[in-house]
C-alpha positions in Angstrom: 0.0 0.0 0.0 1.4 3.4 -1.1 -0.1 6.6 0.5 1.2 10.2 -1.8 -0.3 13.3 -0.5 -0.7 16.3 -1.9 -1.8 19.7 -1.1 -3.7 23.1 -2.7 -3.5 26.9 -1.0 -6.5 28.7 -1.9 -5.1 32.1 -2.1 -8.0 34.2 -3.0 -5.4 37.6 -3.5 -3.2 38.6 -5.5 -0.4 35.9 -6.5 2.6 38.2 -5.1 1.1 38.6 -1.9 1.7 36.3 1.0 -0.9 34.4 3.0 -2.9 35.4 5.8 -4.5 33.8 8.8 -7.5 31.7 8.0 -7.4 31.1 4.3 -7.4 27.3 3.7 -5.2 24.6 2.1 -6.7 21.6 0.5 -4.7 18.1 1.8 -5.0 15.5 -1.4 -4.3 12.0 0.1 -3.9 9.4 -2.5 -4.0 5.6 -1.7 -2.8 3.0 -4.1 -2.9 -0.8 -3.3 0.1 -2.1 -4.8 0.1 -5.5 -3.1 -1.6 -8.8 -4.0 -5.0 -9.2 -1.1 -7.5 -6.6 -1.1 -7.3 -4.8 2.0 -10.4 -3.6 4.0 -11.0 -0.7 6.7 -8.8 1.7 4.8 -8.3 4.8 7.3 -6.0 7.8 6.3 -4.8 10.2 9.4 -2.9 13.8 9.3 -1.8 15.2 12.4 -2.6 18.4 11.4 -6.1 17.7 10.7 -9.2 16.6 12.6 -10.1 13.0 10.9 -13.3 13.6 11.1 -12.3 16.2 8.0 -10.5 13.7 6.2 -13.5 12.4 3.7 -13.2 9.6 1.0 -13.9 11.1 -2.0 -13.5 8.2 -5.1 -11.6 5.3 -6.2 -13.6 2.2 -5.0 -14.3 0.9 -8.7 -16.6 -2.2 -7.7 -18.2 -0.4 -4.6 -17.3 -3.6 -2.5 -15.8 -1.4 0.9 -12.1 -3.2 -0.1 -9.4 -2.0 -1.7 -8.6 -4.1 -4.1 -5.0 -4.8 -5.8 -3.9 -2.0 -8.2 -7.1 0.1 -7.1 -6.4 4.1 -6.4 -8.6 5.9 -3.7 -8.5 9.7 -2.8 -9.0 11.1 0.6 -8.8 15.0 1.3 -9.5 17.1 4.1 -9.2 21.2 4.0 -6.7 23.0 6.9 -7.2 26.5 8.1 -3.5 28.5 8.3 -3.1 29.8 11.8 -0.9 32.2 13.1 1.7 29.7 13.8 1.8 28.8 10.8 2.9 32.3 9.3 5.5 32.3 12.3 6.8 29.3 11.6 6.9 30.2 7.5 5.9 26.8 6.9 3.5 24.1 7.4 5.0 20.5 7.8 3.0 17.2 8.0 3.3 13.4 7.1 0.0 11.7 7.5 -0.4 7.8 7.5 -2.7 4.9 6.1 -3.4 2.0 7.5 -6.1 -1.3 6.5 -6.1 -4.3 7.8 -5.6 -7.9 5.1 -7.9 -10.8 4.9 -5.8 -12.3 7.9 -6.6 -9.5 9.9 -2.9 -8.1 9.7 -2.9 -4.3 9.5 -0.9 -2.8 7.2 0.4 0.9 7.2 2.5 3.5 5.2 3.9 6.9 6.1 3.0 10.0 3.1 5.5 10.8 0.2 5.3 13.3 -2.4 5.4 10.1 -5.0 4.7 6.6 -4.1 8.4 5.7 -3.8 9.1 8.0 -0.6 8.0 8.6 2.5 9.0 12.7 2.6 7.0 14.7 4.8 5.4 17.9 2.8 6.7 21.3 3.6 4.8 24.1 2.6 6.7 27.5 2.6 4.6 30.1 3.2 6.2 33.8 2.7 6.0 36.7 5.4 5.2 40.0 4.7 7.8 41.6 7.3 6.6 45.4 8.0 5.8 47.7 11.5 4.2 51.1 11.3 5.1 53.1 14.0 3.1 56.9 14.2 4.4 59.3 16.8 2.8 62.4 18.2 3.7 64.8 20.3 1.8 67.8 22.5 3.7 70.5 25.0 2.8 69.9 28.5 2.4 73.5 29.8 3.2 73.1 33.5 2.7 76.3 34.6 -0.4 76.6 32.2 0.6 80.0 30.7 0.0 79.0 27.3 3.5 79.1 26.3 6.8 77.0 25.7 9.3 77.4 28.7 12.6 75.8 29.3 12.0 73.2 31.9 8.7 71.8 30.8 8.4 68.7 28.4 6.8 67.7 25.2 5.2 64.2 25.9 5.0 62.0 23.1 2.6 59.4 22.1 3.5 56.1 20.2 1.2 54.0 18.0 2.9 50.2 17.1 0.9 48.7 14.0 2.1 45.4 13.2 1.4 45.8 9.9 3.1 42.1 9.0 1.6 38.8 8.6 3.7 37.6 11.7 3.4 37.6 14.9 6.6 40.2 16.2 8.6 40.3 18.8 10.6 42.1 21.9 9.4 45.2 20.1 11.7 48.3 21.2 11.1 52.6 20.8 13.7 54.5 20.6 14.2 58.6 20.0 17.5 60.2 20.3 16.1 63.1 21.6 13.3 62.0 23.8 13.2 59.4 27.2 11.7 56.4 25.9 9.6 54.9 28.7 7.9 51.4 28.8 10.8 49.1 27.7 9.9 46.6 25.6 7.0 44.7 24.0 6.9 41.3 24.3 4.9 40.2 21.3 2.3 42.0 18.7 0.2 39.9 17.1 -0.1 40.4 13.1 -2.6 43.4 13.0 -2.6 44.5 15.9 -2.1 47.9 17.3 -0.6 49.3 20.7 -0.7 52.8 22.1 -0.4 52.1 25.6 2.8 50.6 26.1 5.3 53.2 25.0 5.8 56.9 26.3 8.4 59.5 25.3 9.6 62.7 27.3 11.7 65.5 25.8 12.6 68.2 28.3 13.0 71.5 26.5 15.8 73.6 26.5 16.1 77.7 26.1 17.3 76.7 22.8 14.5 74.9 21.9 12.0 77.0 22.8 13.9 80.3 21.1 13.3 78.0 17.9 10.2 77.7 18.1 9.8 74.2 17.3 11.3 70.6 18.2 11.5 68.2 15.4 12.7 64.6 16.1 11.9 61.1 14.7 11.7 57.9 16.4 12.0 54.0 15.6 10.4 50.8 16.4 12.0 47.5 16.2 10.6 44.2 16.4 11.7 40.5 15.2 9.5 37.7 14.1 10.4 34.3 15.8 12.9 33.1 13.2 15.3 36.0 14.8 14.5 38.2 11.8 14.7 42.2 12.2 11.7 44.2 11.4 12.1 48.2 11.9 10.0 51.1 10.6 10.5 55.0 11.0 7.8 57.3 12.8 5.1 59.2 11.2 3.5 62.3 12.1 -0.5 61.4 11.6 -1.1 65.2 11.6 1.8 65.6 8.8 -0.9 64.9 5.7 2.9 65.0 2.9 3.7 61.0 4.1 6.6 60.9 2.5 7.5 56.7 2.4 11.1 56.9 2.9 11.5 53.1 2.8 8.7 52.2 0.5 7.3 50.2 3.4 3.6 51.6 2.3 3.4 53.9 5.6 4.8 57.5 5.9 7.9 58.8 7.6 7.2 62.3 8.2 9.0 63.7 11.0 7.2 64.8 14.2 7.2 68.7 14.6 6.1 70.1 17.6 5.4 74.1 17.9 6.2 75.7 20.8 3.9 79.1 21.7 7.1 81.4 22.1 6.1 83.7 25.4 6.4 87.3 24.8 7.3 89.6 27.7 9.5 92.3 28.7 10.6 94.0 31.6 11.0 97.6 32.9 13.1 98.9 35.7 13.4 103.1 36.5 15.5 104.6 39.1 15.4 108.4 39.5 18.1 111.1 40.5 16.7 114.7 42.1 19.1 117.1 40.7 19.8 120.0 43.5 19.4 123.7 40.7 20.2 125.9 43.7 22.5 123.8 45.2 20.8 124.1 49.0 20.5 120.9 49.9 16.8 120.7 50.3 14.2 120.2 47.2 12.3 123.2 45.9 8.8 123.2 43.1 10.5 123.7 40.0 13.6 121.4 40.3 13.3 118.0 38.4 14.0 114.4 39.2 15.4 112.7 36.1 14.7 108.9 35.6 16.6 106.7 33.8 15.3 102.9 32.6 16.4 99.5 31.6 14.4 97.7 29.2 14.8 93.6 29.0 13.6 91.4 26.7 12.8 88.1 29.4 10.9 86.2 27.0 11.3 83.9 24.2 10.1 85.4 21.2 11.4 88.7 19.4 10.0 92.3 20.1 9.3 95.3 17.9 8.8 98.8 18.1 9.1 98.9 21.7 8.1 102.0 23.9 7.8 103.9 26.9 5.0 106.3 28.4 5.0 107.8 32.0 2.5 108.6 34.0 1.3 112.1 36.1 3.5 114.4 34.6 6.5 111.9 33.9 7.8 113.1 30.5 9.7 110.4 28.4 12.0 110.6 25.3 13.5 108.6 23.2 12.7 105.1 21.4 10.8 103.5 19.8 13.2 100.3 19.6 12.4 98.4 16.3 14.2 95.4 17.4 14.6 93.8 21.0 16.0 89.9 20.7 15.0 87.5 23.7 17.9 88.2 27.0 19.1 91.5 25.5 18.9 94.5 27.6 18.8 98.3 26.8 20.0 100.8 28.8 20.6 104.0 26.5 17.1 104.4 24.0 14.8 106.5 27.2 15.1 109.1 29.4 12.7 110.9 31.4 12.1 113.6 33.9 9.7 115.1 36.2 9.2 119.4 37.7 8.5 118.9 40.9 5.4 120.3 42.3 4.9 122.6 45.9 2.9 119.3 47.2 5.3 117.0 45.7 8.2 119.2 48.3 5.7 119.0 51.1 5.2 115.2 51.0 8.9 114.4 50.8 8.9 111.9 48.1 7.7 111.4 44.7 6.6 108.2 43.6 6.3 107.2 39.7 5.7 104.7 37.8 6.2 103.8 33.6 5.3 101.4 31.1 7.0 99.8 28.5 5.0 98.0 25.7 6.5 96.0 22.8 5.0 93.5 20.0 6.1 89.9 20.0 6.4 88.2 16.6 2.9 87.1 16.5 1.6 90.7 16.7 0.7 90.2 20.8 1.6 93.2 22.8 3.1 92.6 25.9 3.8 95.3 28.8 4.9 96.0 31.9 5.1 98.3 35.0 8.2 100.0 35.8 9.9 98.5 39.0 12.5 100.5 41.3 15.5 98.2 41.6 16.5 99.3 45.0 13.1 98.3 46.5 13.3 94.7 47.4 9.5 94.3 47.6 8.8 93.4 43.9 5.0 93.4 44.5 3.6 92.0 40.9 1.2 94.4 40.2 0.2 93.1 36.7 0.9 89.7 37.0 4.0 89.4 34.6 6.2 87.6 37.0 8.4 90.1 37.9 7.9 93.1 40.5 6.3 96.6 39.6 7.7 98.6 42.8 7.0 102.2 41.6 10.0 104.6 41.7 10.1 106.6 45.1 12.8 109.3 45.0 12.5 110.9 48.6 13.1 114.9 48.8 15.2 116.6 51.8 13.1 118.8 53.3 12.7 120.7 56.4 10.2 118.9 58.6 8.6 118.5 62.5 8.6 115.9 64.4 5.0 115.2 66.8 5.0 112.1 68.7 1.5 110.9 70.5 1.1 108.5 73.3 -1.5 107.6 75.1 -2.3 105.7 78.0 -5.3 104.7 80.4 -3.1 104.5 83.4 -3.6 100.8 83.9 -7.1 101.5 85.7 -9.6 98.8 85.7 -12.5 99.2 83.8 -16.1 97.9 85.2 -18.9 97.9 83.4 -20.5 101.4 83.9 -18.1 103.1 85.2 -16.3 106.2 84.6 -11.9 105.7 83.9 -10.1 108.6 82.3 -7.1 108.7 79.2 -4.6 110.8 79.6 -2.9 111.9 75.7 0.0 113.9 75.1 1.0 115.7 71.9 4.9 116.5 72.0 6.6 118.9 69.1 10.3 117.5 69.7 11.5 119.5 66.8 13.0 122.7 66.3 10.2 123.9 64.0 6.7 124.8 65.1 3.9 122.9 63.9 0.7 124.7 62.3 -2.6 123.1 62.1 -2.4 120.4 65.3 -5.3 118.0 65.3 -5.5 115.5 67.7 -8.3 113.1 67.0 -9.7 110.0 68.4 -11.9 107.4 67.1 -13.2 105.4 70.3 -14.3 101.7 70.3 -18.3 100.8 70.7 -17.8 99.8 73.7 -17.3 103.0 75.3 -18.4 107.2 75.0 -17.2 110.3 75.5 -17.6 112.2 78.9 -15.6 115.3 79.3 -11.9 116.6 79.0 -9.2 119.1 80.3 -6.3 120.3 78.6 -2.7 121.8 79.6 -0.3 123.1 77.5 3.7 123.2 78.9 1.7 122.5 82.5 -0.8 125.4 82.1 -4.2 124.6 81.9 -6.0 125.9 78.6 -9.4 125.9 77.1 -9.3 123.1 74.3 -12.9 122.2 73.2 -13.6 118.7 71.3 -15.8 118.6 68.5 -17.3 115.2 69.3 -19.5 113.5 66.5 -20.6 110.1 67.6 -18.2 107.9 68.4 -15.5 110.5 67.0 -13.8 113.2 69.0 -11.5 116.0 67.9 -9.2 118.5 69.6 -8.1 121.7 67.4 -4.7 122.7 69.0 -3.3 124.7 66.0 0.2 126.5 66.8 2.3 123.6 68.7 5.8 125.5 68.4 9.2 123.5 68.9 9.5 121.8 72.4 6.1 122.6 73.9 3.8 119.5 74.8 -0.2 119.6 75.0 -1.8 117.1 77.4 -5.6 116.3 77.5 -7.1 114.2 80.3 -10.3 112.9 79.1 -13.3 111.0 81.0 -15.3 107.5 79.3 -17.8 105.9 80.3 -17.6 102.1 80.0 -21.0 100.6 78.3 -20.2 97.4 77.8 -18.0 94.6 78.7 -14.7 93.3 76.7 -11.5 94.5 75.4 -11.3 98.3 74.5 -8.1 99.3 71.9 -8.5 102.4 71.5 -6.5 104.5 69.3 -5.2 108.3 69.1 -3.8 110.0 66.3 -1.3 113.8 65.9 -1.6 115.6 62.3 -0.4 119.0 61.2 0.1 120.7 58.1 3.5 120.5 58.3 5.4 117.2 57.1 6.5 115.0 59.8 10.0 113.6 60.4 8.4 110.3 62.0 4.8 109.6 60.7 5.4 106.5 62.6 5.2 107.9 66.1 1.9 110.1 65.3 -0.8 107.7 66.9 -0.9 105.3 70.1 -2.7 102.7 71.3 -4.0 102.2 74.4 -5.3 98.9 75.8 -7.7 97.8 78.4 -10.6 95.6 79.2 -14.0 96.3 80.4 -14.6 94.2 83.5 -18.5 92.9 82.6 -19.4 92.4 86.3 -18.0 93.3 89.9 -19.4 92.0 93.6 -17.5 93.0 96.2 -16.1 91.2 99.4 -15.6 93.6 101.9 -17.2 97.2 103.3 -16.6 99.4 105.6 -19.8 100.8 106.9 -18.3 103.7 109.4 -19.8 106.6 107.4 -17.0 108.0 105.7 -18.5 107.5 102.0 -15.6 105.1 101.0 -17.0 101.2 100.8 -20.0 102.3 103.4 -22.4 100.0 101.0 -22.5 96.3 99.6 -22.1 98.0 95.8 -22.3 95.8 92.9 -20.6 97.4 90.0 -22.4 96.7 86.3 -25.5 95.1 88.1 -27.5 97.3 86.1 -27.4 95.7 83.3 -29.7 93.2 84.7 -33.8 94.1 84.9 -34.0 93.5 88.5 -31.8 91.8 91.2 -32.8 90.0 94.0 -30.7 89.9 97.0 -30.6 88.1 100.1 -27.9 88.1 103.1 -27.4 86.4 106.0 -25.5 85.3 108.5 -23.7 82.2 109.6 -26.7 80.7 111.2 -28.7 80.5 107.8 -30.6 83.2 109.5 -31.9 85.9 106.9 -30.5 89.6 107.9 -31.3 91.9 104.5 -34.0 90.8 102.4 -34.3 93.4 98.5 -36.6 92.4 95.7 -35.0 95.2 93.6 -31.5 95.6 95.1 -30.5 98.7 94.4 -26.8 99.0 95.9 -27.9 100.3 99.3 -27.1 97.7 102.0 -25.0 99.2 104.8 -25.2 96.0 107.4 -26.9 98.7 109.5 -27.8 97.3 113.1 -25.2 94.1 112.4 -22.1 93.1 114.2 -19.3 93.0 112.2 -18.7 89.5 110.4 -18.9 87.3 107.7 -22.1 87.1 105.8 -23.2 85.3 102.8 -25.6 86.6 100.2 -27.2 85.0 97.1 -28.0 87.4 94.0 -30.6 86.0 91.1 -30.3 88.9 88.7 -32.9 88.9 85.5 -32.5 90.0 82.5 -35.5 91.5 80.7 -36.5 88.1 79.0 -36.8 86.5 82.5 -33.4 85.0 82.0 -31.8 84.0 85.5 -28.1 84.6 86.8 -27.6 83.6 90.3 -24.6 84.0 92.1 -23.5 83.0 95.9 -20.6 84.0 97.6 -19.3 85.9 101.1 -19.0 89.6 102.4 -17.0 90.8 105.2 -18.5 93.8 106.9 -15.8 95.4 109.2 -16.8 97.9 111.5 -14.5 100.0 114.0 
């Protein structure tokens, strides 16, 4: 018995293109017997193939079930290529037949590709080696200014299309100018597409950004599981030119990136007062000249860049067609200032510029002027860099007032009367015109009355009081004299009482600093006392409870050591002077109401000494 088998690969595609998963092969098993009995239960097995798809198809002349001598039967069965298969590049098999003779002795024979051998069939099948690799890539703006800065990255996205027939292997990214992360991958099946598994970084440089653009182009590499090396170059999907550099039907554009170039620009001004007369002291109609620094601290060019000043700050010079990114100039703009009467009365003159430029995508950028030697650089507009404005101080002839003020330490009870004592000192050697002392005084307390002495004399010094504001008009205060007003409170209510005084003239001050003083107390909300003195001499002669009237009646009740009852007040009204007692201790209990029937009791002990 002689088994030959053949085989058929059903392309359906084109003749030059290599086979893909699923298309089928036709397995043509022909079995001659070529002995001299006729041989029965012929059976015909591939180990490729399910049996129950190996199907008789003709041969048995006489229709008897036997194969008879010199008779020819055909078997075939159909085989779906797998993936393996196209790994492998082949598909190898040797199938067998066996019957069994009239004796009952099986017979056998192993597959040739004639029916002299016994070769096992190797079918080649050809890959189609190819990757397509897309790259893209989008600035991550960590400081979410909308511009490119040094520092931040440009985070790139890789898509791996394994656009072979083969399943690929240990596939590999790599970018010389960006951080690869993700390692490797281990396998992508034919078709398949990853976008998960790879990551690139490119930190920028100034250099980059000041281009404008980052351009770079990565590669994938994979092999198939002979060993062999498949690569391809990245494409930019947003790059519509695909140029094929390698004819591998996928495009190799390079992967530009455009970075937003940030415009800005920086201003500092310093000023100089320049002495006409030579006196030493600053008159109206001398002039401060200012001189400024204008920096390009962005990334992108600047044109026709200016200066204007503001209240009566005159500027010259510029504009500057042409300001490159870290260049500074110091020479374009000058400006200068008359001073004023006011400006010579306040001592200082504080200005301020702007500089405005236009980056090379038509934005205008500005900034604020900043004074170098203030080390405040409070960012007024938000550029990132301070916007101090310019103070040039003025020598000039001034007073010097310091205020204090002071409560003495007394302590406050609710409803009672405590007094402030405020003194106004001119410690300079010029007179002071238009003295006002004024004082704003806390809720919690209201004016009652006041004296005044000026160098120990007293003097008539009538407040204007409005409210809770009170105002002394001293006028004149010439060079070491000193004005002291006691004034009288009343407490209203309990807590802490700040209260604050304040000195002004209509002379400039030396030391604004020292022109107002704080005074601090606290307003005792309640005060029983433990001890009187009932001998008549109107100091302590009565049990007096200081802010009890704050309550809507008080009930009172005292007695002695024996529980016995010896002062008895529905409405106590402060008047209990132990008269007809022996000196001792007592004990009272108070159950004050307030006016919503709200109870307060309080217990405690009074010692009434009497002499």
């Amino acid at each position: 018995m002689a088994l030959v088998e053949a085989y058929t690969l059903h392309q359906g595609r084109a003749a030059a293109e290599c086979p893909q998963v699923g298309e089928q092969i036709t397995f043509i098993y022909t079995v001659a017997n070529v002995g001299n009995v006729s041989l029965a239960n012929v059976v015909v097995d591939d180990p490729i193939v399910d049996p129950s798809d190996i199907i008789y198809q003709a041969g048995d002349v006489d229709g008897d079930g036997l194969l008879d001598v010199d008779e020819v039967w055909e078997f075939r069965a159909t085989y779906t290529v797998l993936q393996d298969d196209l790994d492998l590049a082949e598909i190898s098999t040797q199938s067998t037949v066996e019957a069994t003779t009239p004796d009952g002795t099986l017979v056998s024979d192993l597959s040739g590709t004639d029916s002299e051998s016994d070769d096992v069939i190797t079918i080649a099948l050809c890959q189609s080696l190819n990757l397509s690799l897309s790259k893209t890539g989008v600035l991550a703006d960590a400081n979410a200014n909308g511009y490119a800065d040094p520092g931040e990255q440009v985070v790139y996205t890789f898509t791996v299309e394994n656009t072979s027939n083969v399943t690929l292997h240990n596939l590999t990214v790599a970018d010389e100018n960006a951080t690869i992360e993700g390692g490797s991958l281990a396998s992508l099946a034919s078709g398949a597409v990853d976008t998960g598994t790879f990551r690139g970084v490119h930190t920028l440089t100034e250099a980059d950004v000041l281009a404008g653009s980052i351009s770079n182009q990565a590669e994938v590499t994979g092999t198939t599981q002979g060993g062999e090396l498949v690569s391809d170059l990245s494409d930019d999907p947003d790059d519509p030119t695909n140029v094929d550099e390698d004819a591998d039907g996928d495009g190799e554009d390079i992967t530009v990136v455009l970075l937003p170039q940030r415009p800005a620009i920086s201003l500092s001004m310093t000023g100089r007062w320049v002495d006409s007369d030579g006196d030493g002291y600053a008159q109206a109609g001398e002039v401060i000249e200012y001189t400024f620094i204008v920096s390009n601290t962005g990334m992108a060019e600047l044109n026709g860049v200016t200066i204007t000043g503001s209240d009566g700050l005159m500027v010259s010079g510029g504009p500057v067609d042409r300001l490159v990114p870290g260049i500074q100039d110091h020479t374009s703009f000058i400006g200068h200032y008359i001073l004023t009467e006011e400006d010579v009365e306040g001592g200082a003159v504080v200005k301020s510029a702007e500089v405005t430029g236009m980056g090379a995508s038509g934005e205008v950028v500005s900034d604020l002027s900043d004074d170098p030697d203030n080390p405040a650089d409070i960012d007024h507009d938000g550029t990132g860099d301070g916007d101090d404005p310019t103070e040039v101080d003025l020598p000039v002839q001034r007073v010097d007032l310091v205020m204090t003020k002071t409560s003495e330490g007394a302590t406050v009870y609710e409803g009672s009367i405590f007094t402030y004592r405020l003194t106004v000192s001119n410690v300079s050697t010029s007179a002071a015109t238009g003295v006002v002392l004024s004082d704003e005084l806390p809720a919690n307390i209201s004016y009652e009355d006041s004296q005044a002495e000026l160098d120990g004399e007293a003097i008539t010094l009538e407040p204007t009081v409005n409210g809770s504001s009170v105002r002394w008009t001293i006028g004149s205060l010439a060079a070491g004299s000193e004005v002291v007003v006691h004034f009288s409170v009343q407490a209203e209510s309990p807590g802490n009482v700040v209260n604050t005084a304040e000195v002004s003239s209509d002379t400039p001050d030396a030391t604004p600093e020292d022109n107002s003083s704080t005074d601090m107390n606290e307003v005792l909300a309640f005060r029983i006392p433990n001890v009187i003195t009932p001998n008549g001499d109107g100091d302590n002669d009565r049990f007096e409870i200081l802010g009890m009237d704050k309550f809507d009646r008080n009930e009172l009740v005292i007695f002695n050591r024996y529980g016995d009852h010896v002062y008895v007040s529905e409405d106590y009204d402060n008047d209990w002077e132990a008269i007809g007692l022996i000196a001792g201790t007592y004990f009272y209990v108070l159950e004050s109401y307030e006016e919503d029937g709200t109870k307060h009791e309080f217990k405690g002990w009074i010692q009434v000494i009497k002499e």
